[in-house]
N, C-alpha and C positions, 0 to 999 in steps of 0.2 A: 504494500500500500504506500508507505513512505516513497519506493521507488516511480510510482504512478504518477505524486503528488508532484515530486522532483521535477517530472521528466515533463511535468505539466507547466510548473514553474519554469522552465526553460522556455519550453513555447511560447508562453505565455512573452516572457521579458524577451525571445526573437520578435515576435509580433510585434510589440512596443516600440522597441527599435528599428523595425522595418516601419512604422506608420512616420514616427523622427525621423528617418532619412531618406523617405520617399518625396517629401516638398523639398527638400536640397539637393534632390539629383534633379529632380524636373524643373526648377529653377538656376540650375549653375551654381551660383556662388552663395545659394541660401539668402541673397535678396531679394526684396519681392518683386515679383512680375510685371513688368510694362505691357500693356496690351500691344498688339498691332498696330502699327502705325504705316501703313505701305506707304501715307504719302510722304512722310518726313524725308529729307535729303538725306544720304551716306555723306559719311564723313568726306572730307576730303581727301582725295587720292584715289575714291571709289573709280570703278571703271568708268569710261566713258564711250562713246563709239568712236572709234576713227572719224580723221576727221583729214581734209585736203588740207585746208588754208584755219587760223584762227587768228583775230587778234584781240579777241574777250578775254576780260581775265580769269584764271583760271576759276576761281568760283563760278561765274556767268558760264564757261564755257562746259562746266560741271550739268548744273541745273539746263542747261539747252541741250546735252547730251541725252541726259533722266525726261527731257520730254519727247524727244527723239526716241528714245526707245518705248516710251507711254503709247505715242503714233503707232510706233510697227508692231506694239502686241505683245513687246516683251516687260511692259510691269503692267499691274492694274490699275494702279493713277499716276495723276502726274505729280509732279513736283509740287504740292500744293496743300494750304492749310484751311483753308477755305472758300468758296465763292470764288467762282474765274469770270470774266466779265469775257464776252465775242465780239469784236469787232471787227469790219471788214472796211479796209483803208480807211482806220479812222472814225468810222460812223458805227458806235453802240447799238449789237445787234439781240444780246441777250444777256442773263446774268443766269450760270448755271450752278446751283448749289451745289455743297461737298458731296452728299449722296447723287447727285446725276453726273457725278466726271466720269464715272466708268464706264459709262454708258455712253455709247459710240452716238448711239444716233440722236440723243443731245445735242452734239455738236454739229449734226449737220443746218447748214444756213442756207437762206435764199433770198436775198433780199429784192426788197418791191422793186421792179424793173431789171432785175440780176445783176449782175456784176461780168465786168472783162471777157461778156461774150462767151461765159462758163454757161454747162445745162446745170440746173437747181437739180435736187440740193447738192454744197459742195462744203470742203470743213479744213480747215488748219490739219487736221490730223492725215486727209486724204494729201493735200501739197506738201507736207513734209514727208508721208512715205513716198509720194511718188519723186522726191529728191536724189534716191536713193543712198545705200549704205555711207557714202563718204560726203558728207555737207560741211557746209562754212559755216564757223559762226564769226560774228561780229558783233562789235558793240556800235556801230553805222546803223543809221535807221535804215528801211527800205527804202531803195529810191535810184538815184543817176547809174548809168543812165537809159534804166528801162521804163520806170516811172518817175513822174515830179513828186521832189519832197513834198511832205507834208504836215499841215503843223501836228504837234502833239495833243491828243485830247484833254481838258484843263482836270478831268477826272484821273489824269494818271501822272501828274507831274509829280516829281518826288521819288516817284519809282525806277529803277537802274531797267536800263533795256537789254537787251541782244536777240541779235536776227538772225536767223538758219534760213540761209540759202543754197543754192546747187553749190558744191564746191568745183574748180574748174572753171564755170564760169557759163557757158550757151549764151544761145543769142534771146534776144528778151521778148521773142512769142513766146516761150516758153516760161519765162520770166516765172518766180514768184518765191515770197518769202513770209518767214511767218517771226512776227514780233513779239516776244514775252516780254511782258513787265515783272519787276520782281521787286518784293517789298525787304524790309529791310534782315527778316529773318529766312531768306533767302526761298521765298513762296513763291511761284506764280501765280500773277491776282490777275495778269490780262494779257486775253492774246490776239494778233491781230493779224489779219490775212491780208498778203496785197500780192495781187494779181497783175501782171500785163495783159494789153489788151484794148 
């Protein structure tokens, strides 16, 4: 009986032990768990795509990477902590909440009378995959000299830019670039499509 008892109390204080160090292995380092966050940026030095030409710096060039791969299907958001504002050269076309980023067909736009001789609907995400794999970025707006510059929207002043264009360069039927506004904790809050045409 003693030996029953024993052999009880053993299991018993395994148990106990396994229930303590079962939240320390599935947490690491016995700190507590930060939920998910897909859209917070990787630290710096994280990957980024190839890229031809850049002269963003390398944070800017970081975050238009992480959007760049949001486009082609390789994360499920973008670079983003909140609300992305659409615009198409400039003119405020939607404001799409954090739960509809992931959601492709959010982003498609149309706007009244269309734009650059595009068929509706069309989206930032569809120009930048059709960029393909090696894009530019820049901290240049869009512009010379396939389009005229244009002024900046007074809703997004204060915000650091950079544009993903074709890297290489083509000739400007083809033209088009997509503008990311990024606020000071490195979010994308606005994106802007400009087309030639």
């Amino acid at each position: 009986m003693d030996l029953i008892r024993g052999g009880a109390a053993v299991v018993v204080a395994g148990l106990v032990a396994l229930l303590i160090m079962l939240p320390q292995a599935l947490l690491g380092d016995g700190s507590p768990s930060r939920p998910d966050d897909s859209s917070s940026s990787p630290p710096p030095g994280a990957d980024t795509p190839a890229v031809t030409t850049t002269d963003a710096p390398e944070d800017l060039a970081r975050i238009a990477g992480l959007f760049v791969d949001f486009a082609e299907g390789a994360r499920p958001l973008p670079p983003s902590g909140g609300p992305v504002d659409l615009y198409v050269r400039g003119h405020h076309q939607r404001r799409l909440a954090f739960g509809d980023l992931r959601l492709r067909s959010r982003w498609q736009l149309c706007p009244p009378g269309g734009y650059a001789d595009r068929a509706c609907p069309f989206s930032a995400l569809d120009a930048v995959d059709d960029l393909g794999r090696r894009p530019a970025f820049t901290e240049e707006p869009p512009g010379a000299p396939c389009v005229e510059q244009q002024d900046l929207p007074a809703d997004l002043a204060g915000l650091r830019g950079v544009t993903i264009t074709r890297g290489g360069g083509g000739d400007c039927s083809s033209y088009a670039a997509v503008r990311l506004y990024v606020d000071e904790d490195d979010h994308v809050r606005a994106v802007d499509l400009v087309l030639a045409g």
